[in-house]
N, C-alpha and C positions, 0 to 999 in steps of 0.2 A: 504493500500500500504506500503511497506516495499522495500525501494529499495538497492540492495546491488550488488557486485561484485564477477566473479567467476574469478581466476589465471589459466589457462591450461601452467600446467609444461610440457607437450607434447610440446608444439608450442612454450615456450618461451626460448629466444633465447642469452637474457641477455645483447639486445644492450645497455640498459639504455632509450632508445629513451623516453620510456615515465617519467622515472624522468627528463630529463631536457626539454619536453615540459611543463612540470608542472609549472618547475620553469620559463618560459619563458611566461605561461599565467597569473600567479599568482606575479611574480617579487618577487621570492622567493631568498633570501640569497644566495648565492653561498656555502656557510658554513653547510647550512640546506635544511631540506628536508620536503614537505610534502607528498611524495611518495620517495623509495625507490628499487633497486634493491642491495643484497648480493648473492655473487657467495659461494654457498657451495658444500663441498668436493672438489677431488675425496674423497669418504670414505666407509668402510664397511656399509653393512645391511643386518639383517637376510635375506633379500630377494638379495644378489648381492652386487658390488659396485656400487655408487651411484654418478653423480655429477650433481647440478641441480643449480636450482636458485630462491631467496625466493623475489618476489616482495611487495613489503608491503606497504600498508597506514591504515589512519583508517576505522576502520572496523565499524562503525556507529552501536554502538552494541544496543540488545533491552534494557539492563542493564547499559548505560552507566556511568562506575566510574565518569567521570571527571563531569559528570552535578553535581552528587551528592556533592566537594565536592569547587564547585565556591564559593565565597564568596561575590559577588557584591549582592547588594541591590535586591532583585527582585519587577519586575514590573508584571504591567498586560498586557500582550500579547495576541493579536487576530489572529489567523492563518486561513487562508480557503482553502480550496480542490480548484485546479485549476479546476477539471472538473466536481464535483458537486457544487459547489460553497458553498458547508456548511462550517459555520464556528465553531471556538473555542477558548473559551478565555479560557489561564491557567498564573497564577505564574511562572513567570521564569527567572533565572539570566542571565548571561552575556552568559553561555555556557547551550544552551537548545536542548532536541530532537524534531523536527517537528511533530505533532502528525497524521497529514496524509501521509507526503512522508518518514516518520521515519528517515532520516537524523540527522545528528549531528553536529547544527552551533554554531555561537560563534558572540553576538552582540561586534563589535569591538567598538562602541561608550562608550559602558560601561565597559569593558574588562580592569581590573586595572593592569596585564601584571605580578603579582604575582607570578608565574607558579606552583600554587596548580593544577591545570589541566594534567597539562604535568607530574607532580611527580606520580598523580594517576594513568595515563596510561598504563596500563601492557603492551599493544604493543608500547609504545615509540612514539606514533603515533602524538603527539604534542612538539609545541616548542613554544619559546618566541620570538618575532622576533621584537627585540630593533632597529628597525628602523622604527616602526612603534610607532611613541609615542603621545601619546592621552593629548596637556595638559589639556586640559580641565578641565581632572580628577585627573591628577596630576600624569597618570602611565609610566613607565617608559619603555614601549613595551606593545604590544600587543601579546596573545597566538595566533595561528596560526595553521595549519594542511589541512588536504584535506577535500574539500566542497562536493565534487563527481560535480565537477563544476554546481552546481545549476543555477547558472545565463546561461549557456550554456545549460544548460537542459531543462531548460523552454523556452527557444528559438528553440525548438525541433533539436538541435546537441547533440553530444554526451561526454562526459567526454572528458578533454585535451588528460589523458591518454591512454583514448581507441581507440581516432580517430586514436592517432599517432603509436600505437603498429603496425608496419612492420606486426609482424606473426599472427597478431589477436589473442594474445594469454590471452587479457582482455576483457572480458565480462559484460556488464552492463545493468541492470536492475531490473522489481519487482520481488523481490522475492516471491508475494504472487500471484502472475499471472502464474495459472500453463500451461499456453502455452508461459510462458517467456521462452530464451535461458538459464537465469538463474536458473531458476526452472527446468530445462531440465537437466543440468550441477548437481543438488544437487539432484535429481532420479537417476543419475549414480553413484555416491557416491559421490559427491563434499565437501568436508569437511572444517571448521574452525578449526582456529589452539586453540581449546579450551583444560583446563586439568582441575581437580577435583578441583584443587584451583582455576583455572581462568575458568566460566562458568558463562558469559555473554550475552551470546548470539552475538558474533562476526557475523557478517553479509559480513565479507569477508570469502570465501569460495576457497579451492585451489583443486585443479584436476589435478591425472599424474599416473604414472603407482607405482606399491606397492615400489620399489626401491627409486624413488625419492619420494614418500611421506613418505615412513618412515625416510628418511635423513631431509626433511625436518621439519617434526614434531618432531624428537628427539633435534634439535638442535633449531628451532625457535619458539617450544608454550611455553608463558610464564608458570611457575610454580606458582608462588605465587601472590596475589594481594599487588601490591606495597603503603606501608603507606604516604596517603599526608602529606608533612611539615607544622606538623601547626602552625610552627613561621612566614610561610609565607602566612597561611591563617591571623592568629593575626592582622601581619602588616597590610594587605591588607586594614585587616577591620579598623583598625586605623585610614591607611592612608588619606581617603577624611575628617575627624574630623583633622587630624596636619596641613593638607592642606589649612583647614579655618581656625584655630589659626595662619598660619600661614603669609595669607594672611590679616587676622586683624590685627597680630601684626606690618606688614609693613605697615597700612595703618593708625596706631594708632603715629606708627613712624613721617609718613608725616603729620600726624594733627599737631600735637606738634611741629613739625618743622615749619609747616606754622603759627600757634600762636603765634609761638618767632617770627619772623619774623615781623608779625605785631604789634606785642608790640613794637619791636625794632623801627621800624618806626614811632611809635606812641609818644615815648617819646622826 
C-alpha cells in the first residue's frame, strides 16, 4: 500500500478551505502551514495563458530526504498492517516512512525540533512548530507537517483536507490499488511535481488541462535537492549529552550547597 494524493487543477477553486481546516484539526500556527494553497499567474504558456492554483503538502515520497537526514537516536520500531495484521520491526529515528501505508510520520516524543528535516525538504513541506516543546529532551519545538490525517484514516474518514474541499478537487488514496480514484487520476496523466535533480518519488500527484500544468510545473517543481545544515544536525546530536552535563552540573551545584549547609549547622 502506498497511499498518496491527487490535486485536480480543473475543480480547484482556490478557497483555501482546506489549509485552514488543517490548521483547525491539527492547531496548526497561524504563521504556518502544513498544507498550502498559492495563486499562480495570470501568465504565459506554450500552451495559452495560464492562471491556476498550486495546492501543496507533503508528498510522503518513496525516497524521502528528510528521514535520511534526522539525527535523533534510532530505536527499534514495530509497525503492523491494519488489515493483514503482519508485522515489522525496523530502525528508525524521530522522522520515519510506514513500511505498509508508506506515509511519512514524525515521533514527536523524540523529535529534538533541530529543523534538519524541514532544510532537507525540497517541497518546503515541513516546519518547526516552537510551540510545541518536548522538555523532556530538552528541544526547543517540534518538526511538524501533514500526516495525511492518519489518526482520521484509521477511523475510516477521510483526510481534514479532503472532507472539506467544497469542489472535490482533492483526492485520496492507495496508490497501489489500481481500482483506486487515485490510480485512476495517474492513468490519465496525473503527474508529481518531480525534475532531474528532485526524483523522489513524490506521491503527490497534480491533474488539469496542459495550460495550467505547464504554469504550474514551471514555476513550483523544485530544481535542486536542498543541502541539510549540519551545524544543526551537530547541535542536535550534542544537544541531549549538554543537557545531562547540564543537569549534573545543577544538581552537583545543590549537593555542595546542601553540605555547606550542614556543616554550617554542624559547627
Amino acid at each position: 500500500m502506498q497511499y498518496g494524493m491527487v490535486i485536480d487543477l480543473n475543480k480547484c477553486v482556490g478557497c483555501h478551505a482546506c489549509a485552514v481546516a488543517c490548521k483547525a484539526e491539527w492547531e496548526v500556527p497561524a504563521d504556518k502551514g502544513r498544507n498550502w494553497v498559492h495563486r499562480l499567474g495570470p501568465a504565459n504558456t506554450p500552451h495559452g495563458l495560464a492562471s491556476t492554483y498550486y495546492p501543496g503538502l507533503c508528498n510522503h515520497c518513496n525516497e524521502p530526504a528528510c528521514v535520511a537526514v534526522c539525527p535523533a537516536d534510532t530505536i527499534q520500531k514495530t509497525f503492523k498492517d491494519k488489515k493483514s495484521g503482519k508485522t515489522k520491526t525496523m530502525e528508525v529515528a524521530a522522522t520515519y516512512k510506514d513500511p505498509f501505508n508508506g506515509t511519512v510520520q514524525i515521533d514527536k516524543e523524540r523529535c529534538w525540533g533541530c529543523g534538519a528535516c524541514a532544510d532537507a525538504c525540497p517541497y518546503n513541506a515541513r516546519y518547526v512548530n516552537e510551540n510545541q516543546i518536548n522538555e523532556e529532551i530538552g528541544s526547543e519545538g517540534t518538526a511538524d507537517k501533514c500526516t495525511y490525517c492518519m489518526p482520521r484514516v484509521e477511523m475510516g474518514l477521510e483526510p481534514a483536507c479532503v472532507q472539506t474541499c467544497l469542489a472535490r478537487a482533492r483526492i485520496f488514496g492507495d496508490l497501489d490499488d489500481p481500482n483506486s480514484e487515485v490510480s485512476k487520476y495517474k492513468r490519465m496523466g496525473a503527474k508529481s511535481l518531480s525534475s532531474a535533480n528532485v526524483n523522489i518519488g513524490s506521491n503527490g500527484l497534480y491533474y488539469g488541462n496542459k495550460r495550467d500544468m505547464a504554469l504550474l510545473t514551471a514555476t513550483s517543481t523544485p530544481q535542486e535537492m536542498p543541502e541539510a545544515n549540519l551545524r544543526r544536525i551537530l547541535m542536535a546530536r550534542m544537544k541531549p549529552g549538554l543537557n545531562k552535563a547540564k543537569n549534573l552540573g545543577l544538581l552537583g551545584l545543590v549537593g555542595a550547597m546542601a553540605v555547606k549547609g550542614m556543616s554550617e549547622e554542624t559547627e
